[in-house]
N, C-alpha and C positions, 0 to 999 in steps of 0.2 A: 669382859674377859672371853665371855664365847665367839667373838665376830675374828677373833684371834686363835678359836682352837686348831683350827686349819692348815693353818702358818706354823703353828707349836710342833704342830705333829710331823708335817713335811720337813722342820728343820730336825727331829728325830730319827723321821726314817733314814734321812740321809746323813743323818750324824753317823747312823751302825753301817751305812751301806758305806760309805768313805772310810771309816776305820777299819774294818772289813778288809778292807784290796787298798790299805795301806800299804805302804813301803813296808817291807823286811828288812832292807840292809839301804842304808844311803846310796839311794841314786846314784847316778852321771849327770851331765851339767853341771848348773851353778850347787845343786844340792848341799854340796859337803861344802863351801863357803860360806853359807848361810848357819849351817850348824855350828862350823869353827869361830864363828862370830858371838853366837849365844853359849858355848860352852866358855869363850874367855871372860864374856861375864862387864864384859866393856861397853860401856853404853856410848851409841855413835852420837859423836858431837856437831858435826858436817853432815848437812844436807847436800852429797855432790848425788850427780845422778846413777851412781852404784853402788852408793852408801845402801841406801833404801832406809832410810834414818827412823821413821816409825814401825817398821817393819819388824826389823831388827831391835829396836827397844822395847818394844812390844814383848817379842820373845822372849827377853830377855829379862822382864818384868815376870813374865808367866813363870820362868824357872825359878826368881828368886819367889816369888808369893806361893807356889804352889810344891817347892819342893823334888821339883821335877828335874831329871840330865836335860842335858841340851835337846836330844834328839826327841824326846817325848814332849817339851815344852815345845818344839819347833811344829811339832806334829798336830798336836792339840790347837794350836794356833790355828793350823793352814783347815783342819779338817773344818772344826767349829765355823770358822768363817766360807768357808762351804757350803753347809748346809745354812747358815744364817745368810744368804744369798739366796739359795733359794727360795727362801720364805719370804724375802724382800721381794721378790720375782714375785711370786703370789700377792702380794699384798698391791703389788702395785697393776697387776693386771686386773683385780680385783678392784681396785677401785676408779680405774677406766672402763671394763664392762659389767659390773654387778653382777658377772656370772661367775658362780661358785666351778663351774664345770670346765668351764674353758681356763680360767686362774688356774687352778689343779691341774690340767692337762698342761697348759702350759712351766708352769713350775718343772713338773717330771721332762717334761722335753730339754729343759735345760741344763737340770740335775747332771742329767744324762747323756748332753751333747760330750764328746768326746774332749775336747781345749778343757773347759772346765774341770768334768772329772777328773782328767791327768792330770792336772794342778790343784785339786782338791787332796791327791794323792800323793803328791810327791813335796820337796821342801822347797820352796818357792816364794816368791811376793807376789804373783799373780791374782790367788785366790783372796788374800786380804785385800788386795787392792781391787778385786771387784768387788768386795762387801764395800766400802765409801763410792764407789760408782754407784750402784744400782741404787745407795741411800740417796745418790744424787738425783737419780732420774727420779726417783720413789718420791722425794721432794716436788722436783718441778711437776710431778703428774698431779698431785696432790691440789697444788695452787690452780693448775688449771680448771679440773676436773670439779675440786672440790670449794674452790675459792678461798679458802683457810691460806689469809695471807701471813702467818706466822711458817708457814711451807717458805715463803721468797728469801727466808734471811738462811734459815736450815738449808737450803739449796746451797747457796753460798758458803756454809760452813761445811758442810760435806765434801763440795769441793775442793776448797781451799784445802780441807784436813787431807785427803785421795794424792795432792801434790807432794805431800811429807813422804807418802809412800811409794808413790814413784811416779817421776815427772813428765814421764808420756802424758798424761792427765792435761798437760797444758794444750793438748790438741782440743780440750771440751770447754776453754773457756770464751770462743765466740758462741756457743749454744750458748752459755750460762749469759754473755751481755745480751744478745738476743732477748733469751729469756725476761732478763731485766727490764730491757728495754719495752716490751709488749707490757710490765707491771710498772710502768714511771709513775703513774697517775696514782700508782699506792706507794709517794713519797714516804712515810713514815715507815714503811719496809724496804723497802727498794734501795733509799740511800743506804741507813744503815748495811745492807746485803753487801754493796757493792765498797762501802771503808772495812767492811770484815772481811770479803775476799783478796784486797788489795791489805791489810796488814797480812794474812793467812802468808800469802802469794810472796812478797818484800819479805818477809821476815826469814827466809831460805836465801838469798842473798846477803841480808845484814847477817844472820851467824856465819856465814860460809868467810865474808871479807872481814868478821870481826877476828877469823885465823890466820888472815894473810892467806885465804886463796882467793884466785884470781873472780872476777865479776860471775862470767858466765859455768861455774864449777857446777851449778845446782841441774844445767843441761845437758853439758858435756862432757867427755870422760877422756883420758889421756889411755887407757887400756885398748880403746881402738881409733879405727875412724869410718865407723859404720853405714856413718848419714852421708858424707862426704862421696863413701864408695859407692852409693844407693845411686847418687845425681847422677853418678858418671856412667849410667846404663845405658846400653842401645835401645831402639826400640826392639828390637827382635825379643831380649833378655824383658821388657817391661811388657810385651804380651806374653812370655811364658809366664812372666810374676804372676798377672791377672788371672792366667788359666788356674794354677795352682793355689789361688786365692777363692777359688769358687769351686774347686776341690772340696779344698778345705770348708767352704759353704758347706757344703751337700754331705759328708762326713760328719759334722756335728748335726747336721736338722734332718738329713732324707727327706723322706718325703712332705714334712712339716715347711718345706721350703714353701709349695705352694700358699701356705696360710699365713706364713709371714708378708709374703706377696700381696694377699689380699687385705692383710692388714697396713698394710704401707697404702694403699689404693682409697682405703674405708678411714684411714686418719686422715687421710689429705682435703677428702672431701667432705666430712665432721666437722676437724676442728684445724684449722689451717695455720694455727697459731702453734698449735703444738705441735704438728707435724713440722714445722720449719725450724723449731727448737731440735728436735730430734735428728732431721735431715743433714741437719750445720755437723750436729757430734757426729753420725754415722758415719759423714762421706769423709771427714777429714780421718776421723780412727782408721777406715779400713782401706782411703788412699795409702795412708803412712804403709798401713802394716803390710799393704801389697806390696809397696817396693822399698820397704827397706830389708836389706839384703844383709841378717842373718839367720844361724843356722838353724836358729826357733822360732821365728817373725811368727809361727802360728798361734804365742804366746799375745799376742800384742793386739789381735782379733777382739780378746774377750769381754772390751768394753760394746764393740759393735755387737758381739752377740749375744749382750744385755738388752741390747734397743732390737732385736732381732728376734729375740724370743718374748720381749713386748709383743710384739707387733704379730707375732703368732698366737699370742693369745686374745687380742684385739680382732685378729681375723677370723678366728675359732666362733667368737662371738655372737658373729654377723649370723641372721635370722636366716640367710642365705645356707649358712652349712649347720644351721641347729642338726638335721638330721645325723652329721656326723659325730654328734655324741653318743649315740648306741654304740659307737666301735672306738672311741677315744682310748679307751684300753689299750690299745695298740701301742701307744705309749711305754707302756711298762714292757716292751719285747724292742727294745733299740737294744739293749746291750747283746743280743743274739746276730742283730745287724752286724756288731762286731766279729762278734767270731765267727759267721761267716763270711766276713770281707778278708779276718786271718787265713781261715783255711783256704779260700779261693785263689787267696794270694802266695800261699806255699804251694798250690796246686802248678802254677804255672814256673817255669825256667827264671824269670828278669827274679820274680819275688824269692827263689831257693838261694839268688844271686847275693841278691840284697840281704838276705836272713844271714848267709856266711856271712859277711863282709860286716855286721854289724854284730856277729854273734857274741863280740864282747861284753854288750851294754842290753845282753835281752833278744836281738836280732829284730824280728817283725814282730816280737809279742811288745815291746818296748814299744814302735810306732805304730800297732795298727788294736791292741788291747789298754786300754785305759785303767785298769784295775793292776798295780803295783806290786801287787803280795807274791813272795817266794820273786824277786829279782835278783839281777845279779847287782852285786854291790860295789862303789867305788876303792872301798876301803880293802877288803879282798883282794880286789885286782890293780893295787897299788902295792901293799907289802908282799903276792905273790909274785911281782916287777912281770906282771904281763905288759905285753905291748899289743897295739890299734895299730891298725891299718891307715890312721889318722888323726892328725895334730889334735891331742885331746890332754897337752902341758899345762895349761891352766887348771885344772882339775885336777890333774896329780899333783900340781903342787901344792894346791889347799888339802889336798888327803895328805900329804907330808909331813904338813901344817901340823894337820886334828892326831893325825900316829902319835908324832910329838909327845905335843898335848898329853894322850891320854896314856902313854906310856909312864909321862912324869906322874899320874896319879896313881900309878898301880899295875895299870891292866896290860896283860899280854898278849902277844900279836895273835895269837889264835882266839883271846876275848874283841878283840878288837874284829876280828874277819868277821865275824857274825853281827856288825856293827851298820 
């Protein structure tokens, strides 16, 4: 139990620290969709790819076992699987460099990258959907690292299960044949792996056309045409994605970028096996999420910056930068990065620009503060029939939805605004 007190405590601290700079009132974005979903209390039967089919049943389990409204069982969900991400983070850098000091450092780096925490924060399938990612890597490292080939089939089921939640996931299944394929010679894990992620995987199409939806439902979505619109970029549009892709880099890690660096440099040249398992997931996640071209694509990063905050803690490691453990502390002072990346950015003209023009949904505390508490809320700025500066219908209408809803149970529109 002790080799675990470490992981225990990190998944604590960042339980209060996520509860904490929780949501006050229902977000913007998909937020209040997500909540209208677990307050009807419907359990999804269709795996399409915006159902978010484990997601949503999930939460929807936690309200009826725990007694919980919507908005607290959605909450406890996202937060919990948060912090149990980080502690997957630890455990598994932890058991690539035996270093208690660099595992912790890295953990906190990640906690604390900005993608994350906003999504630990607000109501979303992001944050759950990195807790079966990271069990995923946490698996393949294990087998490598540790040779416990009872890790090759759990890889495989981890995976498989991360698809139920949302199907971007399909971009990590050539690391996982890869992966496979470097363990053939452990036939007695390997195949079994590989019929469990292939029923896991099929069995999102067999319920999908056992409803009469169409084959490809579990990928694509009739709500947009996202992927379609992403092909059709210039290049000019595909180097600004890129710039703003390595923005977004340097905002969640600073200056920890260098040791991620070094840790991609220090795998390659170790263990070449694992580094190309990881190579295959990173560049397909963070090709996609570069240019697919919508208005949150920073959400769709967070599997790469599972293997990214790996790979800074593998870099941390190296006998090279021991000395930088006298000041690893540094760490625990990112979230100050934040706020003054806010105040610099109200300081100037573009960002006072930007802070109006968004001041509906929070302004620059919403994009450039990761901590959620005292926001402004969807629901408020639906029954007060404000209007945006921009197409933000999809949202008002699932607040429309949830008014509804909780009108019919009681509550009134001034209980509802504080909602």
């Amino acid at each position: 139990m002790t080799k675990y007190l470490s992981a225990t405590v990190l998944f604590f601290i960042f339980l209060v620290i996520y509860y904490i700079g929780s949501f006050t009132k229902i977000p913007f974005a998909d937020c209040v969709g997500f909540v209208l979903s677990v307050e009807n209390g419907e359990f999804e039967t269709a795996a399409t790819a915006t159902s978010h089919f484990l997601y949503t049943n999930t939460a929807i389990l936690i309200k009826n076992l725990l007694g919980l409204n919507a908005i607290e069982a959605s909450r406890f969900l996202v937060v919990a699987s948060g912090a149990a991400t980080v502690s997957v983070i630890y455990l598994t850098v932890k058991s690539i460099t035996k270093t208690e000091w660099a595992s912790i450092t890295a953990a906190f780096v990640f906690g604390f990258s900005f993608s994350f925490w906003r999504n630990a924060e607000i109501v979303e399938v992001y944050t759950y959907n990195s807790l079966w990612v990271s069990l995923f890597f946490f698996s393949t490292t294990k087998a490598f690292i540790e040779k416990k080939n009872i890790y090759i089939i759990l890889s495989s089921l981890f995976l498989g299960i991360s698809l139920w939640v949302h199907i971007q996931n399909i971009l990590l299944i050539p690391a996982l044949l890869l992966f496979l394929f470097y363990f053939r010679q452990e036939k007695k894990y390997a195949y079994p792996a590989i019929v469990l992620f292939i029923v896991l995987f099929s069995s999102l199409f067999i319920l999908n056309i056992s409803q009469g939806l169409p084959f490809k439902s579990p990928y694509s979505s009739e709500q947009g045409t996202w992927v379609e619109d992403s092909l059709q970029q210039t290049p000019v549009q595909l180097i600004k994605d890129f710039f703003i892709s390595f923005i977004y880099l340097v905002y969640n890690f600073n200056i920890f970028i260098f040791f991620g660096v070094a840790g991609i440099i220090l795998l390659y040249r170790s263990n070449r096996k694992m580094f190309y398992v990881f190579f295959a997931a990173a560049l397909l996640v963070y090709g996609f999420s570069t240019f697919y071209i919508v208005s949150d694509n920073y959400v769709f990063f967070l599997p790469f910056n599972i293997i990214f905050a790996l790979s800074i803690g593998y870099g941390l490691s190296s006998t090279r930068y021991s000395s930088f453990k006298k000041v690893s502390w540094i760490c625990l002072f990112i979230p100050l990065g934040y706020i003054l990346c806010y105040n610099i950015a109200l300081s100037t003209e573009k960002g006072k620009e930007v802070h109006a023009f968004k001041k509906y949904k929070g302004g620059m505390n919403y994009y450039l503060l990761p901590w959620m508490n005292n926001n402004e809320g969807i629901l408020e700025f639906t029954i007060d029939k404000k209007t945006a500066p921009e197409p933000i219908h999809w949202m008002t209408f699932s607040a429309l939805e949830y008014i509804k809803v909780l009108k019919s149970k009681g509550y009134t529109e001034e209980e509802i605004k504080k909602l």
